[in-house]
C-alpha positions in Angstrom: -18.1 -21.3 70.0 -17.7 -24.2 68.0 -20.3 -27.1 67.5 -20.1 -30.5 66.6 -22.4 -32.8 65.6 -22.0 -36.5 65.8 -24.7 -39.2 65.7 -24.7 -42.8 67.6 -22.2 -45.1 65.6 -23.3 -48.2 64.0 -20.5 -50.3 63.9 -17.0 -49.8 65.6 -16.4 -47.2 62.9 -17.9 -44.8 60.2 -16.6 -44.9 56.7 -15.6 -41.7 55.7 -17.5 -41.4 52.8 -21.0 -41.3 55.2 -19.4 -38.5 57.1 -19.1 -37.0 53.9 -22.2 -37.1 53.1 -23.4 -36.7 56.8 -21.4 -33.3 56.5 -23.4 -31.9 53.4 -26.4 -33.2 54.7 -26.1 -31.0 57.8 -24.8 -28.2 55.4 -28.4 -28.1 53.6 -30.5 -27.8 56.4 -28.5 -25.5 57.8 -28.2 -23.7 54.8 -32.2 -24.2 54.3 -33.1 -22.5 57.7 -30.5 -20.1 57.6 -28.4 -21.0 60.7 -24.7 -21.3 59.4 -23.3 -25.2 59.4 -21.7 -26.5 62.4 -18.0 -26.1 62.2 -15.9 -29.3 61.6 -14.7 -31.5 64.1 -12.1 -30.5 66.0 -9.2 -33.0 65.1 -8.1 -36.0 67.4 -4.9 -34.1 68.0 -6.7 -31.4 70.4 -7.9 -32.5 73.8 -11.6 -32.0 72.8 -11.2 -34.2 70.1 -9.9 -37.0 72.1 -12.7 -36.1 74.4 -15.2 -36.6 71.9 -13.6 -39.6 70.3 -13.5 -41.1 74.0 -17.4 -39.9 74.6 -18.1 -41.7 71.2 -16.5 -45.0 72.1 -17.6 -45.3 75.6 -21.0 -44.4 74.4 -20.9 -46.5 71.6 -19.8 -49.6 73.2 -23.1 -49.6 76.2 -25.3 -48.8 73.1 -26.8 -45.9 74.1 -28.8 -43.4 71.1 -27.8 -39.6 71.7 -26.1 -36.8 70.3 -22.7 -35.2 71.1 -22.3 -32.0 70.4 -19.0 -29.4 71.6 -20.0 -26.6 73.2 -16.4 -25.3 73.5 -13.2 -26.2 73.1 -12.5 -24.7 75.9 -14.1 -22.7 78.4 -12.5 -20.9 80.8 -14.8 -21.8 84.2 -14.9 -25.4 83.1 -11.0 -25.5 82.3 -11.1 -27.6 79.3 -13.4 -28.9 76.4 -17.4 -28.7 77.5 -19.7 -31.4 75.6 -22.9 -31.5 75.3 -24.9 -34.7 75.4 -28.9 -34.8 74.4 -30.8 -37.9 73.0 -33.2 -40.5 74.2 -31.0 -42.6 76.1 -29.5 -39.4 77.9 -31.4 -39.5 80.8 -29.7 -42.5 82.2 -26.4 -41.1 81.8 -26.8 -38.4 84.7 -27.5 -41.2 87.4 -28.9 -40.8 91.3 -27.4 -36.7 91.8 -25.3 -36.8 88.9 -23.0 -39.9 89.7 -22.8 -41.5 86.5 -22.3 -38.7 85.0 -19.8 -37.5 87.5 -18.4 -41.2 86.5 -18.4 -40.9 82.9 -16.9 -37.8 82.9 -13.4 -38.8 85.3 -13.0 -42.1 82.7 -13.4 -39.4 79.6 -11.3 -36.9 81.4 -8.3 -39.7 82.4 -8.5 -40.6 78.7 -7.7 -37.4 77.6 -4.9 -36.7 79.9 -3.0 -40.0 79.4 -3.1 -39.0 75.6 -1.7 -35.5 76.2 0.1 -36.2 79.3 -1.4 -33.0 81.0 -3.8 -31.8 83.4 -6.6 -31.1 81.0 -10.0 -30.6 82.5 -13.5 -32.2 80.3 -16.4 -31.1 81.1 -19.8 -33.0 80.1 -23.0 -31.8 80.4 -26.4 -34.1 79.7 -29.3 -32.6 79.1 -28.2 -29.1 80.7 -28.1 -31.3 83.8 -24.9 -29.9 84.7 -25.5 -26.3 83.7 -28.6 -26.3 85.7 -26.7 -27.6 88.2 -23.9 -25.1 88.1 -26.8 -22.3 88.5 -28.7 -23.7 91.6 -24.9 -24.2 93.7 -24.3 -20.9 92.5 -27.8 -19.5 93.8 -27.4 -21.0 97.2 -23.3 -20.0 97.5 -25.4 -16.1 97.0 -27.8 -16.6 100.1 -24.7 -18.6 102.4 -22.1 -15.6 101.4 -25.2 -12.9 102.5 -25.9 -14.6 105.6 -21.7 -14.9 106.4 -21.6 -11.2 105.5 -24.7 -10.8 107.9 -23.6 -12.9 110.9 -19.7 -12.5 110.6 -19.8 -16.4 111.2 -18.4 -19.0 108.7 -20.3 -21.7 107.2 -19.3 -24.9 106.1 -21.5 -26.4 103.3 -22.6 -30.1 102.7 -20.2 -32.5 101.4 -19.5 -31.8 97.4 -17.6 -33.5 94.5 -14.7 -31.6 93.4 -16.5 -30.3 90.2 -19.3 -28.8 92.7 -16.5 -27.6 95.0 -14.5 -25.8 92.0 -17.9 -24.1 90.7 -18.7 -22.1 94.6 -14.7 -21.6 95.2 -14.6 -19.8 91.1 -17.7 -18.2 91.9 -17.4 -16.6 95.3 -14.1 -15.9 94.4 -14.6 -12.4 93.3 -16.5 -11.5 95.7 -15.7 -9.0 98.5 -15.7 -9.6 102.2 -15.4 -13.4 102.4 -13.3 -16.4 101.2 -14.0 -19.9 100.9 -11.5 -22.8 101.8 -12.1 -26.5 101.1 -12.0 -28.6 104.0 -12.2 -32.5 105.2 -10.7 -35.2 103.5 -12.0 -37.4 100.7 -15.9 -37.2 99.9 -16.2 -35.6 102.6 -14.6 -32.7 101.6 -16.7 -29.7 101.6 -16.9 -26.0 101.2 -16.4 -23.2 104.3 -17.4 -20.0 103.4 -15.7 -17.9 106.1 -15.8 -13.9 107.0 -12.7 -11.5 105.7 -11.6 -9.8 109.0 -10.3 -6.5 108.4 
């Protein structure tokens, strides 16, 4: 798991020599407490560091004062780059049930596929909003896919964003004696979790 570390920009950019000594700076403390230094940044030629150069800029540009930090470069149930976002201003990046950060994320995630030209998924998480998130969908897809298995009726869950959607669909996936299908159109596209007939 790699981790990178970068602070709110001044200006439009950062002269290499305060990187520098930005870089031994974090080396000391971490050398001083004992944790090992965060590795370098990933380079601008690897989808998450266009992610993290498009977080910066975005981030940079509506002024807000946090931290960006890579939690992967790519994690497998995300499908892509996961980063990390925690500061003062952070709190008004996750929006009314995640919007703006829904938001933030699609702009971040179309900047990184125009650059590569593929279907790269980015994955940003503020404040372990998203994580905390991904565990509560994950605890009520558990008490639907009992009560299918119980009744032997489907159940069609509330309208979700595709994000929300891909995180019941991976989840339920392996597990016996149901499937789930997305169904509806648009945002009000939603998840059935239906009974496996033998």
């Amino acid at each position: 798991m790699a981790e990178v570390r970068v602070t709110r920009l001044a200006g439009a950019a950062v002269a290499d020599a305060e990187e520098d000594a930005a870089a031994d700076a974090d080396a000391d403390i971490a050398e001083d407490s004992g944790e090992p230094a965060p590795a370098p940044r990933p380079a601008a030629d690897t989808p998450a560091g266009a992610a993290i150069q498009a977080v910066e800029r975005i981030l940079n540009t509506v002024g807000a004062e946090v931290d960006v930090t890579l939690r992967a470069e790519h994690d497998e149930f995300a499908g892509g780059p996961v980063i990390d976002i925690n500061g003062p201003d952070s709190g008004l990046l996750i929006g009314r049930r995640g919007n703006t950060l829904q938001s933030l994320q699609f702009i971040v995630q179309s900047i990184v596929r125009q650059q590569f030209d593929q279907d790269i998924r980015v994955a940003l998480d503020v404040e372990q909003y998203r994580r905390r998130r991904e565990d509560s969908l994950r605890e009520m897809a558990d008490r639907v896919a009992d009560r299918v298995l119980q009744t032997g009726r489907s159940i069609t869950l509330e309208p979700m964003t595709p994000s929300d959607r891909r995180v019941i669909h991976l989840y339920l996936g392996e597990r016996g004696g149901i499937r789930t299908e997305s169904v509806g159109y648009g945002e009000g596209r939603k998840v059935q979790i239906i009974p496996e007939r033998n």
